[in-house]
N, CA, C and O atoms as a GROMACS GRO file, in nm:
protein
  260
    1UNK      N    1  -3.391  -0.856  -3.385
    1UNK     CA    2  -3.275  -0.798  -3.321
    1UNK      C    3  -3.159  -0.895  -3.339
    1UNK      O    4  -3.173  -1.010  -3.297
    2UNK      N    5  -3.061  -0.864  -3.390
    2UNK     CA    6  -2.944  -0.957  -3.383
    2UNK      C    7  -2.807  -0.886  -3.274
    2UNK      O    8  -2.783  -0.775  -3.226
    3UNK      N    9  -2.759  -0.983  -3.272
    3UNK     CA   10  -2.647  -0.971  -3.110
    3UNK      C   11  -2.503  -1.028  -3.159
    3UNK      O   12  -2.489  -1.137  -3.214
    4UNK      N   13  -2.424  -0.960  -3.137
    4UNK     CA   14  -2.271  -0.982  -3.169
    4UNK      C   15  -2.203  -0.946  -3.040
    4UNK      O   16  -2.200  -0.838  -2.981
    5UNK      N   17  -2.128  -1.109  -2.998
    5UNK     CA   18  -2.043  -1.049  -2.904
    5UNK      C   19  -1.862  -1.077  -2.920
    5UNK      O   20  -1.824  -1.184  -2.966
    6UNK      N   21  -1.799  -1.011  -2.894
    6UNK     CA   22  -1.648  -1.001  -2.995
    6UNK      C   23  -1.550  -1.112  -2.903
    6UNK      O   24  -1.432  -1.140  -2.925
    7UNK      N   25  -1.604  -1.144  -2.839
    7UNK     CA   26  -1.492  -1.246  -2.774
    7UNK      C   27  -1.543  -1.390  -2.817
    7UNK      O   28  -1.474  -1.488  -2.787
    8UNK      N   29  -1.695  -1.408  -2.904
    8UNK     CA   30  -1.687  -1.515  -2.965
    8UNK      C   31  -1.567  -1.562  -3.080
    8UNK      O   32  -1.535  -1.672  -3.127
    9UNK      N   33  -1.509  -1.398  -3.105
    9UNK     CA   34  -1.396  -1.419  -3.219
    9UNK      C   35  -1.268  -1.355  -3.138
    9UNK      O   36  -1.158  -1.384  -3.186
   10UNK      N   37  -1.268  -1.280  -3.032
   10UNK     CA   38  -1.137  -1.229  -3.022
   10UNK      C   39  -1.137  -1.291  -2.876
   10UNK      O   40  -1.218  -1.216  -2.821
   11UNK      N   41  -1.105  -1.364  -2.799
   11UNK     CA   42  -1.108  -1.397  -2.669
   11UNK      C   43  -1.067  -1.346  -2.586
   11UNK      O   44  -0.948  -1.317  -2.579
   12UNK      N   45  -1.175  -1.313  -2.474
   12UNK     CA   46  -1.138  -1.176  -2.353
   12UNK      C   47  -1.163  -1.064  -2.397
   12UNK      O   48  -1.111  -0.968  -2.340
   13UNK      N   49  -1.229  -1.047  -2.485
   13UNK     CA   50  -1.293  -0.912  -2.512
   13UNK      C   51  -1.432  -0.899  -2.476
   13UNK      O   52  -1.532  -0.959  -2.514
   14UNK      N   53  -1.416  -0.827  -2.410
   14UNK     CA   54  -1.579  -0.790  -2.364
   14UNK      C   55  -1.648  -0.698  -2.407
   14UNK      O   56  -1.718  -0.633  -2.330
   15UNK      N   57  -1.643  -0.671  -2.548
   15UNK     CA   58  -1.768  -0.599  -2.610
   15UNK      C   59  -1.857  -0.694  -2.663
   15UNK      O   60  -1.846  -0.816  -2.677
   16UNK      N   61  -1.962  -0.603  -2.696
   16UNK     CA   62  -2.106  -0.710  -2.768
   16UNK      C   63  -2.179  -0.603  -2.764
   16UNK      O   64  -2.201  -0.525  -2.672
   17UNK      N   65  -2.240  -0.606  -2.947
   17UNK     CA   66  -2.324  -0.535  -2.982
   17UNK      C   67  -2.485  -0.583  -3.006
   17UNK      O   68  -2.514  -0.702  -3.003
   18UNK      N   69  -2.559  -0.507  -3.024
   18UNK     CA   70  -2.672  -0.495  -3.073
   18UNK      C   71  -2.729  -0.384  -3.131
   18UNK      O   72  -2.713  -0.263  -3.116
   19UNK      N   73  -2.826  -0.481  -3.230
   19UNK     CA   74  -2.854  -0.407  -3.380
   19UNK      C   75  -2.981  -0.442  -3.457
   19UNK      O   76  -2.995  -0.562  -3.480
   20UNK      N   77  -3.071  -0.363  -3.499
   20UNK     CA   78  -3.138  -0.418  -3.584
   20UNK      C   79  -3.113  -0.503  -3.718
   20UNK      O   80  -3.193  -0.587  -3.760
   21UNK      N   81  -2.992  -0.471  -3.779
   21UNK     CA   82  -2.936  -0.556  -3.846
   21UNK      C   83  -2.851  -0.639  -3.872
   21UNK      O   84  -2.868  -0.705  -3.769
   22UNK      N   85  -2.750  -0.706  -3.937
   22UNK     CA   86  -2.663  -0.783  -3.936
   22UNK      C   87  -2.558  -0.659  -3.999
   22UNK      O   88  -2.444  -0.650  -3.954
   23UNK      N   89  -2.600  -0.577  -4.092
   23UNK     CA   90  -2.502  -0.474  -4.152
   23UNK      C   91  -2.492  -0.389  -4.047
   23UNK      O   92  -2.381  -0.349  -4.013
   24UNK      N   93  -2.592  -0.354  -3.989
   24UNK     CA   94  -2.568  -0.261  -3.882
   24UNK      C   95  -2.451  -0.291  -3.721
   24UNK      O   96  -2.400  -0.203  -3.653
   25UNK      N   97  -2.444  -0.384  -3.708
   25UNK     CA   98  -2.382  -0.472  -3.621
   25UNK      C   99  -2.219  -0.467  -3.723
   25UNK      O  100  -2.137  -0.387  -3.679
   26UNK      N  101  -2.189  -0.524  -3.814
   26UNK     CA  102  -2.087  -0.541  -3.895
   26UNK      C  103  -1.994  -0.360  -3.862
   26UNK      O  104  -1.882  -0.333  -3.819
   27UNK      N  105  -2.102  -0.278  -3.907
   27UNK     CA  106  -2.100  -0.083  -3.906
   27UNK      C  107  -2.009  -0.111  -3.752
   27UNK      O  108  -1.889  -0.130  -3.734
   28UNK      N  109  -2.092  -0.106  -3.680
   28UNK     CA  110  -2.070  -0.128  -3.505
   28UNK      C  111  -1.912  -0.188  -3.476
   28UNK      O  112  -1.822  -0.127  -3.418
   29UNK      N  113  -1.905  -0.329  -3.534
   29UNK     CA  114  -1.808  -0.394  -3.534
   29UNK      C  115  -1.667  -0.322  -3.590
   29UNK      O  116  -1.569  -0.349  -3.520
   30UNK      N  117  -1.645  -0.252  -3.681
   30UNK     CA  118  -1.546  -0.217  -3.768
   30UNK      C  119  -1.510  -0.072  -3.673
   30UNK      O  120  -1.410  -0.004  -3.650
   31UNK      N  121  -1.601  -0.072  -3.649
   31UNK     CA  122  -1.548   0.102  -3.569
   31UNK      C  123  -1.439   0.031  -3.429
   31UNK      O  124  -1.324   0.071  -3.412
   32UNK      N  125  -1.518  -0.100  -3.324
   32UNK     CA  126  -1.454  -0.136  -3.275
   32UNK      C  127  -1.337  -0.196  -3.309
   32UNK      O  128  -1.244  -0.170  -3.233
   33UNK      N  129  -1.313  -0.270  -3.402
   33UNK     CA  130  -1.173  -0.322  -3.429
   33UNK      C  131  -1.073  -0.242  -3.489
   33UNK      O  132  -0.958  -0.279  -3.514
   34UNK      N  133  -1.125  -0.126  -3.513
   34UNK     CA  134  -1.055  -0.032  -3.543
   34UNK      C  135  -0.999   0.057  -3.407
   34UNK      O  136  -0.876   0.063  -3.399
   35UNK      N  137  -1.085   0.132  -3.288
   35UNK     CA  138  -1.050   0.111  -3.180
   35UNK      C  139  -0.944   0.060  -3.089
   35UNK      O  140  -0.835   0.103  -3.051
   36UNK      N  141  -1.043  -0.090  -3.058
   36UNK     CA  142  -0.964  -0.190  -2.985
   36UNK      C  143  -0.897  -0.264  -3.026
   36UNK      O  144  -0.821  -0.316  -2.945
   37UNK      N  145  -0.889  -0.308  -3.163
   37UNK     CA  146  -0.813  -0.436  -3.191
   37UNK      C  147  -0.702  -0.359  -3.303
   37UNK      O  148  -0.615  -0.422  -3.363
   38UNK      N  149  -0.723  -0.215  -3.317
   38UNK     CA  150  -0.612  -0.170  -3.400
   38UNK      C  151  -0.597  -0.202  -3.544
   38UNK      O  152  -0.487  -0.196  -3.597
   39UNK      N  153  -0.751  -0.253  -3.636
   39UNK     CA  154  -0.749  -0.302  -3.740
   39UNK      C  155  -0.861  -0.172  -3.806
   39UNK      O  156  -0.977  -0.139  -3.784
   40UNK      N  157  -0.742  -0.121  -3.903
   40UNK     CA  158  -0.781   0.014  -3.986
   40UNK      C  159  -0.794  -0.032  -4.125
   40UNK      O  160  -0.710  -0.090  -4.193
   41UNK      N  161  -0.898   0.000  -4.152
   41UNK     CA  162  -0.922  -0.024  -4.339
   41UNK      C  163  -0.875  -0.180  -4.358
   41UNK      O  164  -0.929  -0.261  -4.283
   42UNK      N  165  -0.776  -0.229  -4.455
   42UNK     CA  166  -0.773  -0.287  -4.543
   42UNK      C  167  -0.750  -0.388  -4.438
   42UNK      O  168  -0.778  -0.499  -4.483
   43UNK      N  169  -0.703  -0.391  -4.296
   43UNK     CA  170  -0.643  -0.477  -4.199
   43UNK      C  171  -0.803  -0.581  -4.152
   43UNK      O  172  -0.803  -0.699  -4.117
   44UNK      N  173  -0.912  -0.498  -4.167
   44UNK     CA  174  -1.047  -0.564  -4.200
   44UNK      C  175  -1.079  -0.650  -4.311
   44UNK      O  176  -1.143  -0.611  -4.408
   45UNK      N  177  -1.036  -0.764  -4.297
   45UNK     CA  178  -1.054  -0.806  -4.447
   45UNK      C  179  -1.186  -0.862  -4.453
   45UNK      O  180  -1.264  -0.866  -4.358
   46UNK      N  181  -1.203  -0.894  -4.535
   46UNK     CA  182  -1.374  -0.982  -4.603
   46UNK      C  183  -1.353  -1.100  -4.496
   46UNK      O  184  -1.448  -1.113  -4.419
   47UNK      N  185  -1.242  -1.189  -4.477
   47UNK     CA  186  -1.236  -1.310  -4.390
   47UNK      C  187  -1.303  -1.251  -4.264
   47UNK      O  188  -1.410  -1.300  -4.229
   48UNK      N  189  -1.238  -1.132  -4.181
   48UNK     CA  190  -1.280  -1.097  -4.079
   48UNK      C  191  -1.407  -1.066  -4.056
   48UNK      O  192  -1.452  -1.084  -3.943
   49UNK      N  193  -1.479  -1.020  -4.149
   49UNK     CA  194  -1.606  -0.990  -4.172
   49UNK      C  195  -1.708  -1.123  -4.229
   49UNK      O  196  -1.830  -1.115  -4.214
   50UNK      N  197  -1.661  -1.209  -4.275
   50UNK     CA  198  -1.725  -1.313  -4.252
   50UNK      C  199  -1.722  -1.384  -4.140
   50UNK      O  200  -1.811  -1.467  -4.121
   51UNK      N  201  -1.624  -1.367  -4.049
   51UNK     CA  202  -1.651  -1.455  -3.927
   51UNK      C  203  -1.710  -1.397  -3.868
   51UNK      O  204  -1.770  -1.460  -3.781
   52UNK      N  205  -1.738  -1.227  -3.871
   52UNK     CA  206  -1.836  -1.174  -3.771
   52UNK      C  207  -1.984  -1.236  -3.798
   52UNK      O  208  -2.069  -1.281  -3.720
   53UNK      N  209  -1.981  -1.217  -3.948
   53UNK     CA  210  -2.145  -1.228  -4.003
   53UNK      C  211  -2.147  -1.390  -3.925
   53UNK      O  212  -2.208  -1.402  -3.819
   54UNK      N  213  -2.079  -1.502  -3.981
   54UNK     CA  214  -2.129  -1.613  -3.899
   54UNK      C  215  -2.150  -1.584  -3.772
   54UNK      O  216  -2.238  -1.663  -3.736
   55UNK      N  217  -2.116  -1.507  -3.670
   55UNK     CA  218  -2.145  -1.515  -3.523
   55UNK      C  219  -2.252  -1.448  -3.496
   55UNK      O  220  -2.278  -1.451  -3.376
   56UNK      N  221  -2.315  -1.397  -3.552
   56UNK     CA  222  -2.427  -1.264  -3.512
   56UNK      C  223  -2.536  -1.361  -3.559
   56UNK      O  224  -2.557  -1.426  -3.661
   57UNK      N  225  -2.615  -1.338  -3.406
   57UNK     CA  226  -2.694  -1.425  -3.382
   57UNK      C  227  -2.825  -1.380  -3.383
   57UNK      O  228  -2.821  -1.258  -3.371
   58UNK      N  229  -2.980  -1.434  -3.395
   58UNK     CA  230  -3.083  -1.361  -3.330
   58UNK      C  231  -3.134  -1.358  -3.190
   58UNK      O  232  -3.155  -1.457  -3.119
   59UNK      N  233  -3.152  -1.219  -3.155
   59UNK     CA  234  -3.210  -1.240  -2.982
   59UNK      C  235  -3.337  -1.182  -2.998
   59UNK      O  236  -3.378  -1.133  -3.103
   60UNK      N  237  -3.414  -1.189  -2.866
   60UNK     CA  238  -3.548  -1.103  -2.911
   60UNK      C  239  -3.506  -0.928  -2.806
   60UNK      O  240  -3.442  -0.884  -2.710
   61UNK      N  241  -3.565  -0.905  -2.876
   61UNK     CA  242  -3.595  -0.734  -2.882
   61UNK      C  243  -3.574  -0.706  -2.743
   61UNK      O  244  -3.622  -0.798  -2.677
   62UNK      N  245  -3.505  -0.588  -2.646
   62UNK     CA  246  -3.512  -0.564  -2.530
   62UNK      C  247  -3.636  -0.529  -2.498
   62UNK      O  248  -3.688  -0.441  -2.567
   63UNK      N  249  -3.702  -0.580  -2.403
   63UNK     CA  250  -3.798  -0.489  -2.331
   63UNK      C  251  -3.814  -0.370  -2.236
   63UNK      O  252  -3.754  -0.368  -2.128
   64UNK      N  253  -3.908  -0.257  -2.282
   64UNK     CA  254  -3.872  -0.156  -2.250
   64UNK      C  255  -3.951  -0.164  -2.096
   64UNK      O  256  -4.056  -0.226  -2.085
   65UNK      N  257  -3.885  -0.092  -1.978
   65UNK     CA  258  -3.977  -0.102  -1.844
   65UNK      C  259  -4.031  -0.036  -1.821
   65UNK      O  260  -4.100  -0.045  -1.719
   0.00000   0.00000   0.00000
């Protein structure tokens, strides 16, 4: 399971995803900054997307109750 949370890069943002993948999380991510941070298409650049990929971390798996 990997974990992305957006105020490791945007400060005071309180989203944070989770994902089975790192692409899947990235998917997750782009919809939000498109959203909240007002960054459409090309305003996503590869830089931005590499600082996500560095932050996305591994957690272990939620447990179900």
């Amino acid at each position: 399971m990997k974990q992305f949370d957006c105020a490791d890069l945007v400060p005071g943002c309180g989203a944070g995803f989770r994902a089975a993948t790192a692409d899947e999380i990235i998917a997750l991510g782009r919809v939000h900054a498109a959203v909240h941070h007002g960054l459409h298409g090309e305003d996503y650049t590869p830089e931005i997307e590499a600082a996500v990929r560095s932050l996305i971390r591994d957690v272990a798996p939620a447990v179900a109750a």
